[in-house]
N, C-alpha and C positions, 0 to 999 in steps of 0.2 A: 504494500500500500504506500508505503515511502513517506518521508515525515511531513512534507506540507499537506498530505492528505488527512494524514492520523489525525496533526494537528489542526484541521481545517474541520473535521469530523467532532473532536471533543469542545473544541472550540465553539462546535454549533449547540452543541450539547450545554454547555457554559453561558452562552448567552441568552439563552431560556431560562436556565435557573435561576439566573440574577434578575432576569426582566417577571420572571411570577415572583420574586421576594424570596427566593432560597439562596442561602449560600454554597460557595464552593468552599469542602475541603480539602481535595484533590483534584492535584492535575497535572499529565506528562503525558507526553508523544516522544519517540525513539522514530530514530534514521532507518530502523527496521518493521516498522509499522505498529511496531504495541503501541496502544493509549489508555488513556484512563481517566475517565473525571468521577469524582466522586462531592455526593452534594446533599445539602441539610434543607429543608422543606421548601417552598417551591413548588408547582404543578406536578406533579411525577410525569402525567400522560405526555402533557405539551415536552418537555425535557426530552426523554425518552424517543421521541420522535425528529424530535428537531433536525436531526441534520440530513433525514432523510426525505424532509418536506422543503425546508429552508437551509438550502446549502450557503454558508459562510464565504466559500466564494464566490457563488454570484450575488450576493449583499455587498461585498466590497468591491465588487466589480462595478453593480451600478452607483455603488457610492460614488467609485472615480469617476465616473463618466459624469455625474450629478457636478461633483465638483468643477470637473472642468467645463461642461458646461454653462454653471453659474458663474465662473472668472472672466469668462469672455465676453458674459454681453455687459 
């Protein structure tokens, strides 16, 4: 899976928990694809799903594009 995806995976994972009001208390992606987040109350469903609904890199993809184009007009 390779680590930007691991990471891009738990990371989606992560941004769910924090946005329902749970905390992270783990978290790590390896160059060899293990990851891990682990996390304190928060939605479980929405969590659990997230990066298979809302993949983290295309949020930061249309982020970029947002940004850049709100700099040029």
């Amino acid at each position: 899976m390779g680590l930007f995806n691991a990471f891009a995976h738990e990371l989606g994972h992560r941004a769910v928990a924090v946005i329902t009001r749970g905390g992270v208390t783990h978290f790590y992606a390896t160059d060899t694809g293990g990851a891990h987040m682990q996390h304190t109350g928060g939605a479980r469903l929405p969590i659990v799903v997230a990066p298979y609904l809302v993949p983290i890199a295309a949020l930061l993809l249309v982020a970029a594009v947002n940004t850049t184009s709100t700099a040029r007009a």
